[in-house]
N, C-alpha and C positions, 0 to 999 in steps of 0.2 A: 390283204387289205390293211393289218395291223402296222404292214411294215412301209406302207404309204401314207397313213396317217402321222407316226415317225418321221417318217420325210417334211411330210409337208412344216411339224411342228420345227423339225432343222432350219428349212429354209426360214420361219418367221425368228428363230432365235437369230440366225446366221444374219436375216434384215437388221433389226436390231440391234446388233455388234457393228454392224456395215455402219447404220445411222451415226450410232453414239460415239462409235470411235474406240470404243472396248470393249475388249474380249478376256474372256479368264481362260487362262492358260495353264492351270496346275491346283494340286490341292494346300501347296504348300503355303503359307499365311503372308511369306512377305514376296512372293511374286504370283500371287491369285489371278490379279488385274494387272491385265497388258493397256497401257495408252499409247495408239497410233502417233503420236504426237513426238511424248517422250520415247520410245521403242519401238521403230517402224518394222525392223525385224522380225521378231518373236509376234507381234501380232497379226503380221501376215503368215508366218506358219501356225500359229491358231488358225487362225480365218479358214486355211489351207484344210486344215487337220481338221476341222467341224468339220467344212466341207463336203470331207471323204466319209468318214465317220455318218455322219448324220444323215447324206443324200447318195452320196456314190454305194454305199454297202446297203439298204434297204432296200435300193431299184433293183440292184443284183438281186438280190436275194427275192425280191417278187417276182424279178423275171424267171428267176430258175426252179422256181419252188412248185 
């Protein structure tokens, strides 16, 4: 149940980043935030990479558990 709740909070973050156009991307201080705008690249593989992370490994893991 934990790991669906998880999901769900992904997908409202993953909405969010969709909406605004930014995504963070790293811990590092001068490329934290990706803008769609300026870097359409790098924050489509954010986007990607929440994605997976966020939604694709929690359904796994409810479905298998």
């Amino acid at each position: 149940m934990m790991m669906l709740v998880f999901a769900a909070f992904a997908m409202l973050l993953i909405g969010l980043e969709l909406f605004t156009g930014c995504a963070m991307l790293g811990w590092a201080a001068d490329k934290m935030v990706v803008e769609r705008e300026k870097s359409p690249g790098p924050y489509w593989f954010a986007i990607t990479l929440h994605t997976i992370v966020g939604i694709g490994f929690p359904i796994l893991f409810a479905i298998y558990s």
